[in-house]
BAFI-3210 file (N, C-alpha, C; in Angstrom, 3 decimals, decimal comma, padded with zeros to 6 digits):
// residues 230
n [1|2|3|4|5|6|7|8|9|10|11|12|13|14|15|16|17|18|19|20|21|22|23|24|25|26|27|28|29|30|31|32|33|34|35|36|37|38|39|40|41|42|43|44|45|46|47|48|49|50|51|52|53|54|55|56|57|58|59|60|61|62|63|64|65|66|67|68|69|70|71|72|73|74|75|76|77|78|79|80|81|82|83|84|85|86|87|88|89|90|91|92|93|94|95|96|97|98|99|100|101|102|103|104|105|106|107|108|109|110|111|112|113|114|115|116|117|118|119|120|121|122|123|124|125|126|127|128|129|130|131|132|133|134|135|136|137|138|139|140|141|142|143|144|145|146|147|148|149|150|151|152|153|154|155|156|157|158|159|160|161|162|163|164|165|166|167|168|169|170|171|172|173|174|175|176|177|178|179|180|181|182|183|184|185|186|187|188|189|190|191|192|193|194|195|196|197|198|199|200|201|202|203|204|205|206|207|208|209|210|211|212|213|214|215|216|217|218|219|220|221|222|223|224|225|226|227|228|229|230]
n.u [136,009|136,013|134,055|131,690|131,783|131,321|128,822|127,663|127,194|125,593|123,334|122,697|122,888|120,513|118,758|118,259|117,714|115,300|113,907|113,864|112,187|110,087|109,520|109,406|106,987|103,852|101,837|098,627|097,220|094,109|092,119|089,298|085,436|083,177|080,025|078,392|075,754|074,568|073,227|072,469|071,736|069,771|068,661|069,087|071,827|073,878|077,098|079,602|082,424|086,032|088,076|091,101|093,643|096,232|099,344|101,839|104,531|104,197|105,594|104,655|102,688|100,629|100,606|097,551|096,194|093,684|092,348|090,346|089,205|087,698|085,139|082,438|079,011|077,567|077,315|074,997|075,479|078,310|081,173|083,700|087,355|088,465|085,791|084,726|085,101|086,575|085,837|086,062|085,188|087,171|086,753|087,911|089,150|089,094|092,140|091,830|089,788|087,381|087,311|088,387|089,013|089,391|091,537|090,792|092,403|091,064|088,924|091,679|090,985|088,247|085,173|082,957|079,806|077,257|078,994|080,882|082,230|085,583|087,085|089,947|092,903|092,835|093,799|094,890|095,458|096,104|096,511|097,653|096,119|095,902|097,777|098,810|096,471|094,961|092,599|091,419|088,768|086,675|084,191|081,853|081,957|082,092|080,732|081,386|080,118|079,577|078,124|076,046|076,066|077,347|076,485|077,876|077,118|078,717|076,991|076,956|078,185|081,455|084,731|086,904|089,653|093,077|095,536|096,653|099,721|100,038|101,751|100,999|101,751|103,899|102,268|102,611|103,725|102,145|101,832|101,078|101,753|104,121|105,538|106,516|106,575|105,084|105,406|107,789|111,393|114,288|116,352|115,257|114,807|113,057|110,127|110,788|108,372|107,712|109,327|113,103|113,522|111,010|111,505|113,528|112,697|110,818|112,488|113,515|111,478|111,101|113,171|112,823|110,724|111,256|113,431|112,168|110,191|112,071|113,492|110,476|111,044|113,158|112,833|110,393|111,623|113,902|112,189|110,449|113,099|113,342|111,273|111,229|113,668|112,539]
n.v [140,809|138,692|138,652|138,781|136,410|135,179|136,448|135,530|132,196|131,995|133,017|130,933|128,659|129,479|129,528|126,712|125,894|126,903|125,341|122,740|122,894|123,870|121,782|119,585|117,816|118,764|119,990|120,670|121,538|121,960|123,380|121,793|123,035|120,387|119,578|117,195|114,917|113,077|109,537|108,451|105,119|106,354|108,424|111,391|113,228|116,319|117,842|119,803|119,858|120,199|119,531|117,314|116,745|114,519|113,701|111,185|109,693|106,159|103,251|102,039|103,858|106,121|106,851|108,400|110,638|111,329|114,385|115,132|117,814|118,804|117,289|114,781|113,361|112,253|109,983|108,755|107,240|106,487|105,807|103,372|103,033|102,074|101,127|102,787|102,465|104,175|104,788|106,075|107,204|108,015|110,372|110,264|112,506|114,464|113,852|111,498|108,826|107,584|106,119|105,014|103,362|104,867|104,048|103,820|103,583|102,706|104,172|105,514|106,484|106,841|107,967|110,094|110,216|111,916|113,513|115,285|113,036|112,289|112,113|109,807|110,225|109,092|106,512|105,808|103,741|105,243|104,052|105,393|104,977|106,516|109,085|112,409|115,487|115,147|114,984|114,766|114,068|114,162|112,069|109,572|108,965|106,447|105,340|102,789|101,518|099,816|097,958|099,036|101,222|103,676|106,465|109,135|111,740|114,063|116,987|119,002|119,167|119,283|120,668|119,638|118,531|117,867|118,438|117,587|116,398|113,010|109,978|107,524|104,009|101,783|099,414|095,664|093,179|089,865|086,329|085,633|087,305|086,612|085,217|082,882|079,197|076,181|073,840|071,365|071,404|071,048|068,796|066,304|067,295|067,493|069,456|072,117|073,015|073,461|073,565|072,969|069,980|068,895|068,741|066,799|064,720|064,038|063,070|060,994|059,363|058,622|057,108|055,060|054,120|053,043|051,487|049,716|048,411|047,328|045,315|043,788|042,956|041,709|039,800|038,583|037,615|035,942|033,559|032,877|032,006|029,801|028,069|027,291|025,699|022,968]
n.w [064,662|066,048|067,655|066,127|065,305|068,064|068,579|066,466|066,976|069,465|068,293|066,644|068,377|070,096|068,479|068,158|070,093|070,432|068,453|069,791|071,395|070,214|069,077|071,265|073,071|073,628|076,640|078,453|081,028|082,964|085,612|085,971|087,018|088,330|088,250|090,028|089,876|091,824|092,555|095,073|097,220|099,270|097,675|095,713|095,343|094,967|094,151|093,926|092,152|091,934|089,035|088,348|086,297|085,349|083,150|082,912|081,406|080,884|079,704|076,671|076,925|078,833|082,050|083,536|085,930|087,915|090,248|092,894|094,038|095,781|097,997|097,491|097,200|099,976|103,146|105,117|107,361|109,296|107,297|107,859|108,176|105,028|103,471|101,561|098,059|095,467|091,699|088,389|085,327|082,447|079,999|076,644|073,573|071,017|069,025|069,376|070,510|072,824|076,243|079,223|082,711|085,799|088,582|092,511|095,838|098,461|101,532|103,773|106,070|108,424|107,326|108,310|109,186|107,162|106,133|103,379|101,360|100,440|097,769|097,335|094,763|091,635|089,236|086,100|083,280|080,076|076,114|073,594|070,622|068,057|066,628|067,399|069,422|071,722|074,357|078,137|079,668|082,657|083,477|085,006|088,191|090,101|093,477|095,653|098,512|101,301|100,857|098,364|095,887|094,448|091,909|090,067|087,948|085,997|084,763|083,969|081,277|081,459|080,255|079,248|081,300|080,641|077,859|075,345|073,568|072,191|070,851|068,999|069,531|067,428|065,434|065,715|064,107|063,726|064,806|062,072|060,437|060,334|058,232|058,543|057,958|058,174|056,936|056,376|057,301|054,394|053,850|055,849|058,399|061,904|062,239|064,635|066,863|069,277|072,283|073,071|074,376|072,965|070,382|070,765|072,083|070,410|067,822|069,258|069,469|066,771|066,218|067,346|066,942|064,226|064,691|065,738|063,729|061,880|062,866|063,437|060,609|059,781|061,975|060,816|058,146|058,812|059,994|057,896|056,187|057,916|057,577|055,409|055,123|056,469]
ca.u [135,722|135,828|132,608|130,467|131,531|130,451|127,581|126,354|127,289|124,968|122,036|122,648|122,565|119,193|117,287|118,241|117,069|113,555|113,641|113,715|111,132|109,020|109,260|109,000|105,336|102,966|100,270|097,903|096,077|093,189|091,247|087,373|084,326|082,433|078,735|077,983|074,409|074,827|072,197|072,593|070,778|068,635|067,853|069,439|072,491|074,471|078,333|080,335|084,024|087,236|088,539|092,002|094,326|097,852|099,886|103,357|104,638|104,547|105,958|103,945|101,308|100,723|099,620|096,493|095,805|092,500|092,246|089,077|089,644|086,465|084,307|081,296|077,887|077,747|076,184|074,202|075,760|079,853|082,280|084,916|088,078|088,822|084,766|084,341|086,261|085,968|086,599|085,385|085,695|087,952|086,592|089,096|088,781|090,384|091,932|091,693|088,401|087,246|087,436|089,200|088,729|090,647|090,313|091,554|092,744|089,938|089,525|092,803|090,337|086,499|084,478|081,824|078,269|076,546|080,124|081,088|082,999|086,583|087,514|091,234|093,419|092,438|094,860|094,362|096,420|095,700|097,324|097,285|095,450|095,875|098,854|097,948|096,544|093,915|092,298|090,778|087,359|086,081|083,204|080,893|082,226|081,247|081,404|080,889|080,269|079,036|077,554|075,770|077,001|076,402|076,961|077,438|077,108|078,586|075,638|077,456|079,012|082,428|085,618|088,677|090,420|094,077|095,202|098,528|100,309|100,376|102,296|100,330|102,739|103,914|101,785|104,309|103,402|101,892|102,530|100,570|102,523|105,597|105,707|106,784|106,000|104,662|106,169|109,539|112,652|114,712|116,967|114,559|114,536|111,576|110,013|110,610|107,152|107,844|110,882|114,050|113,504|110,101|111,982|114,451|111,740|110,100|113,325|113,893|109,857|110,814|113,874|112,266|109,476|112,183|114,000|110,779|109,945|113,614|113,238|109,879|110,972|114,666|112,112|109,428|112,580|114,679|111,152|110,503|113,828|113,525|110,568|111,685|114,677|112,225]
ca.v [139,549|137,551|139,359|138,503|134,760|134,501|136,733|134,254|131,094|132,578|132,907|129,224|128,210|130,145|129,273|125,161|125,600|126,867|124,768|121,428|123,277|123,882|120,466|118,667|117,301|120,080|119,267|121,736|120,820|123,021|122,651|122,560|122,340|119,140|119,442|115,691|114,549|111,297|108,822|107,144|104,627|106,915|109,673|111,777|114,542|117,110|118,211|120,238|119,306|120,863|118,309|118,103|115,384|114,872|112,666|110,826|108,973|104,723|102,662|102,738|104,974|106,857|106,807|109,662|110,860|112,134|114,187|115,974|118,959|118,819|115,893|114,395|112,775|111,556|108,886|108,728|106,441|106,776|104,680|102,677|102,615|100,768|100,931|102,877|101,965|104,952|104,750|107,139|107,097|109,282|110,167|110,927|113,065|115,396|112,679|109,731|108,721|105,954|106,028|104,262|103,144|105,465|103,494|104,510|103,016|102,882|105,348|105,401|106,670|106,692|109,427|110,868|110,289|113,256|114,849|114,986|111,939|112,782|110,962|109,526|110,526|107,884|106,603|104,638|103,207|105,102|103,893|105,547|104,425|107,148|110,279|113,579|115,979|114,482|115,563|114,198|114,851|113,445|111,428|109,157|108,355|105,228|105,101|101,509|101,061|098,784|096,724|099,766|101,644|105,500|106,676|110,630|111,919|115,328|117,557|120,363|119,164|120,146|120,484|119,069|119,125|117,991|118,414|117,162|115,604|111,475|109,518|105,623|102,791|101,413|098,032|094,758|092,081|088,655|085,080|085,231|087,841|086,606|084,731|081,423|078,188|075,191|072,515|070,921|071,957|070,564|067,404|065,731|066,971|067,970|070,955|072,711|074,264|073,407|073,343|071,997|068,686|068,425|067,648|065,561|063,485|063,075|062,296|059,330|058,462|058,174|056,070|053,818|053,249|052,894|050,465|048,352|047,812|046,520|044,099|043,048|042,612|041,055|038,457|037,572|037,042|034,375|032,539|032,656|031,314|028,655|027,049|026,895|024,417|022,095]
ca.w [063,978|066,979|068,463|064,951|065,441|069,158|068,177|065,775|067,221|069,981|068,055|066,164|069,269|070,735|067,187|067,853|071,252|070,357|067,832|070,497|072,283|069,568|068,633|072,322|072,790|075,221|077,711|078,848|082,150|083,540|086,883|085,531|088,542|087,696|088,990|089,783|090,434|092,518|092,618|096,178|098,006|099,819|097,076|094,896|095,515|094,204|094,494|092,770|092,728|090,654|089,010|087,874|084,808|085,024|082,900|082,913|080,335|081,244|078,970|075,837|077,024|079,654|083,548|083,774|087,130|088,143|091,423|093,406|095,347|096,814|098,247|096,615|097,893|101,858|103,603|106,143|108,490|109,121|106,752|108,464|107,077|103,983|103,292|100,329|097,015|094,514|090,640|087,722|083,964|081,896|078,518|075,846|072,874|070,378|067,959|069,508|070,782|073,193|077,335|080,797|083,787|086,764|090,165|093,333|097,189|099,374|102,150|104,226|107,550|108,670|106,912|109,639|108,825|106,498|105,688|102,126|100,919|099,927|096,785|096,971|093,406|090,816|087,952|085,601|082,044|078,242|075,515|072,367|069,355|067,332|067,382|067,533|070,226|072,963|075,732|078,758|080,402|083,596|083,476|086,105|088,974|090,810|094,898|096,487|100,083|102,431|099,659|097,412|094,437|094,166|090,384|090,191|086,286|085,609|084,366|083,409|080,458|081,618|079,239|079,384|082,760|080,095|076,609|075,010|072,146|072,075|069,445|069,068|069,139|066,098|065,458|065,753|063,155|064,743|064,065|060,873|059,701|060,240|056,744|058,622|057,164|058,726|056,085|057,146|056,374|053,644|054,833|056,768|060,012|062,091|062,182|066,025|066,764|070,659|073,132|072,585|074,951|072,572|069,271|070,693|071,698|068,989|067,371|069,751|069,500|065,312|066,049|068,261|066,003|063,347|064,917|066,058|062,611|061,440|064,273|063,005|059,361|060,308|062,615|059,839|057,233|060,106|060,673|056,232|056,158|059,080|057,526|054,176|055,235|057,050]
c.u [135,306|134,376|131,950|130,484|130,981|128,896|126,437|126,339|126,405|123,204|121,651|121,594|121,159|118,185|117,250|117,119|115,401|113,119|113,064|112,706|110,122|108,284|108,432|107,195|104,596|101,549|099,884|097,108|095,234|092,080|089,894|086,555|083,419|081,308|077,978|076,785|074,808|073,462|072,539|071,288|069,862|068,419|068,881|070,303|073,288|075,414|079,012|081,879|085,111|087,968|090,076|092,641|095,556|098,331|101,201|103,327|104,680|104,619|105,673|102,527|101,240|099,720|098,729|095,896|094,734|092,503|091,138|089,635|088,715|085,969|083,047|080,306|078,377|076,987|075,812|074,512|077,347|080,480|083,441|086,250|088,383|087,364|084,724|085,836|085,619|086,590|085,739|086,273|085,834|087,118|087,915|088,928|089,693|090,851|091,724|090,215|088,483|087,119|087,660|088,541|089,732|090,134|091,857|091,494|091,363|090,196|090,084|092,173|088,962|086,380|082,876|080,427|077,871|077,441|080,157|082,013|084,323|087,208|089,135|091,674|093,347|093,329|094,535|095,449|095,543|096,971|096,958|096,762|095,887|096,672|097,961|097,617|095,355|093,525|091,390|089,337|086,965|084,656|082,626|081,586|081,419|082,109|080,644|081,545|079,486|077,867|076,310|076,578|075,638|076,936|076,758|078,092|077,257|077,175|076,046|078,552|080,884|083,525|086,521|089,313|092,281|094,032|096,544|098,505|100,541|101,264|101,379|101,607|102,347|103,250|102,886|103,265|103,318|102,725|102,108|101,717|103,843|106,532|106,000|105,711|105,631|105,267|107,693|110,315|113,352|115,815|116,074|114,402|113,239|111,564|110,211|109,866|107,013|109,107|111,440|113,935|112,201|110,623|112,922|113,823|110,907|110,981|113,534|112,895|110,125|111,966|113,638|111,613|110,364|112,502|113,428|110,577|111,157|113,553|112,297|110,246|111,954|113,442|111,226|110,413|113,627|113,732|110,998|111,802|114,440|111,979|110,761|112,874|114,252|112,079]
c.v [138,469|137,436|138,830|137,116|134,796|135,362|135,632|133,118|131,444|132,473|131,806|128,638|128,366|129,338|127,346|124,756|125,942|125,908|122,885|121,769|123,060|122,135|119,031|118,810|118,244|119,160|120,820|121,528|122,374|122,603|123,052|122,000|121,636|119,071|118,140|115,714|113,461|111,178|107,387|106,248|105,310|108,337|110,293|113,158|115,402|117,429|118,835|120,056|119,765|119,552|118,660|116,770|115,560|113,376|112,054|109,578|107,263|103,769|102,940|103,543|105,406|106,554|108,141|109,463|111,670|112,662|115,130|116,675|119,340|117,855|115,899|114,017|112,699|110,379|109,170|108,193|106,593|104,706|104,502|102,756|101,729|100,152|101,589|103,207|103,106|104,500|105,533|106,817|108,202|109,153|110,526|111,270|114,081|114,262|111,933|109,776|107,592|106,669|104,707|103,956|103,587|104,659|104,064|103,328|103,139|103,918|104,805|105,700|106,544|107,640|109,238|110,531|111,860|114,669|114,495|113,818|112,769|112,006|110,682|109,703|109,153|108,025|105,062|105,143|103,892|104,862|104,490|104,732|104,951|108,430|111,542|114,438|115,453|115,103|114,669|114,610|113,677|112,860|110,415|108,643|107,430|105,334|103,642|101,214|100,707|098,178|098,125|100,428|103,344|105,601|108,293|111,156|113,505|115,509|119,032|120,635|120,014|119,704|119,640|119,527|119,223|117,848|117,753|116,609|114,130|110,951|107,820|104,852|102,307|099,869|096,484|093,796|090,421|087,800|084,839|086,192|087,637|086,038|083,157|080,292|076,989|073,979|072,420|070,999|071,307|069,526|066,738|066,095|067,898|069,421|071,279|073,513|073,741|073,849|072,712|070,213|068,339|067,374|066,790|064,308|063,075|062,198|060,845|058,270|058,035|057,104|055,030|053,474|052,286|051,449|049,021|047,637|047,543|045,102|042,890|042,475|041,405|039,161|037,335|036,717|035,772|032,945|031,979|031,752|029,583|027,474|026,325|025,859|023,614|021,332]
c.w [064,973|067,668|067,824|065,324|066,749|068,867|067,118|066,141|068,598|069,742|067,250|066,983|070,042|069,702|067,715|069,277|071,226|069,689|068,690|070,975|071,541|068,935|069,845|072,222|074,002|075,731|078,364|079,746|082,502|084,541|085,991|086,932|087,480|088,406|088,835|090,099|090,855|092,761|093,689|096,442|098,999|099,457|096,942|095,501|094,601|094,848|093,455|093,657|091,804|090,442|087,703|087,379|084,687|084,174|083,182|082,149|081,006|079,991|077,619|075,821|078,422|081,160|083,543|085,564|087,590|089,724|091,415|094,467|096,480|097,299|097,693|097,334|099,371|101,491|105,221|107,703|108,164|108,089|106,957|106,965|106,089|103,256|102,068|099,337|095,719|092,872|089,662|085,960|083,559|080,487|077,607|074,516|072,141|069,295|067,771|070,251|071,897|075,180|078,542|081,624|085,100|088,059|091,331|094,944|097,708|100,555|103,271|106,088|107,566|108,231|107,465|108,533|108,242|106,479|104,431|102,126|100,105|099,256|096,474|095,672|092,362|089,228|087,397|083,825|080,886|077,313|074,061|071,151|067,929|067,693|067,007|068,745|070,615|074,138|076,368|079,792|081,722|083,571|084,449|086,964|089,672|092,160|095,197|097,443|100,747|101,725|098,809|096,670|094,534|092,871|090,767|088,290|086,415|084,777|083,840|081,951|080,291|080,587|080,139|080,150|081,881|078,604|076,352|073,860|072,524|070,635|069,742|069,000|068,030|066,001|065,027|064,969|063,957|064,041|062,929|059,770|059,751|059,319|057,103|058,191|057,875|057,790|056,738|055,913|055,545|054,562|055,824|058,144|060,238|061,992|063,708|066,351|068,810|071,617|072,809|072,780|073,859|071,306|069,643|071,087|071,119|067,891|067,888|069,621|067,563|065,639|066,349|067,273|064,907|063,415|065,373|064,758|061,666|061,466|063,813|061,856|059,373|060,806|061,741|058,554|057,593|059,710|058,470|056,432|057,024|058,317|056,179|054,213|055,648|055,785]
res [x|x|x|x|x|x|x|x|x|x|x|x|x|x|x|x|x|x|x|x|x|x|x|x|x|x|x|x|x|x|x|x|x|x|x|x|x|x|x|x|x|x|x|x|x|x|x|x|x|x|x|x|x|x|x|x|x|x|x|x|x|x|x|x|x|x|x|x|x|x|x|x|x|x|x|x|x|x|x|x|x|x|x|x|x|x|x|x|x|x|x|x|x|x|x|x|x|x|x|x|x|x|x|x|x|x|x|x|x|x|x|x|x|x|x|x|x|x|x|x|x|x|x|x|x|x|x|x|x|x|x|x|x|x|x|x|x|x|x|x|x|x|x|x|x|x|x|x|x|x|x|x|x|x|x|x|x|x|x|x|x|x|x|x|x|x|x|x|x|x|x|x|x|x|x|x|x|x|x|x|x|x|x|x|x|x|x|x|x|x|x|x|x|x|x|x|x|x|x|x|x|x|x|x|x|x|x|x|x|x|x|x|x|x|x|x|x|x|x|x|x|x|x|x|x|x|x|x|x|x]
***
């Protein structure tokens, strides 16, 4: 008897555990080679580069990390450190639609005259729009250095380097929707559409006034009464 109960409390246990599994959210990354055409300042190249999409969850949406395993275009003349600034757009696709901007450090050493350029890991912010499963594709990178701009446009229509499950954030209701009223509240007092120190001086700016025109009335009723006994 004792055997059947740990026997089944056993397989409870196994079914709940697939069950979290089956339920947790999957990502599917895959290295794809990205055959860029770059269009430098002195004529037109080609690179092929594996390009690879990781995510991690940040706050309400996620950090995407783009990296190159290979290097891309050259130049001609060596770039000092801290000379070229790479960044490349993510497309995104599958339910949600739309695309980013991944940018990256500049380069950390000199890269040699008419070697490949080695593109630092580029990350950049998506936030869901829409839940469901998504994937990400690499799209044009931009290099700028020493005052030009190279653009390199996959040409190989490559897939989806990641895939995964997103959920969208739930939309938070503004100030219109928040049903509040702009008319003042019952008993006379003001409405508080500032800081505390605001209404208390407006309170003191109504007493003052208040008490100015007392003053005046009190004064014109003295002087009425002062000429009327002459």
């Amino acid at each position: 008897m004792y055997q059947k109960r740990t026997a089944a409390f056993a397989l409870s246990a196994a079914l709940a555990g697939s069950a979290v599994l089956m339920a947790a959210p999957t990502a599917s990354a895959t290295v794809q080679n990205v055959n860029y055409q770059c269009k430098t300042p002195i004529g037109n190249k080609a690179a092929v580069s594996p390009i690879d999409i990781k995510s991690a969850k940040s706050g309400g949406g996620y950090k995407i990390t783009m990296s190159f395993q290979k290097g891309v275009s050259s130049s001609p003349v060596e770039l000092g450190k801290g000379a070229m600034h790479p960044s490349a757009v993510i497309k995104v696709g599958g339910a949600d639609s739309g695309q980013f901007t991944a940018t990256g450090p500049p380069n950390d050493k000199a890269i040699p005259a008419n070697t490949p350029i080695k593109i630092s890991d580029l990350t950049g912010t998506y936030t869901p729009k829409k839940s469901g499963k998504v994937n990400f594709t690499a799209g044009v990178l931009t290099i700028k250095a020493l005052g030009t701009n190279t653009t390199c446009t996959p040409s190989n229509s490559p897939k989806p380097s990641l895939e995964m499950d997103v959920k969208a954030a739930a939309g938070g209701g503004g100030a219109a929707d928040s049903g509040s009223s702009a008319s003042a509240p019952s008993g006379g007092e003001l409405p508080q559409t500032g800081p505390e120190d605001s209404a208390i001086a407006l309170g003191t700016l109504g007493g003052t006034v208040l008490l100015a025109g007392a003053a005046g009335v009190l004064w014109l009723t003295r002087r009425n009464q002062a000429g009327a006994s002459r």
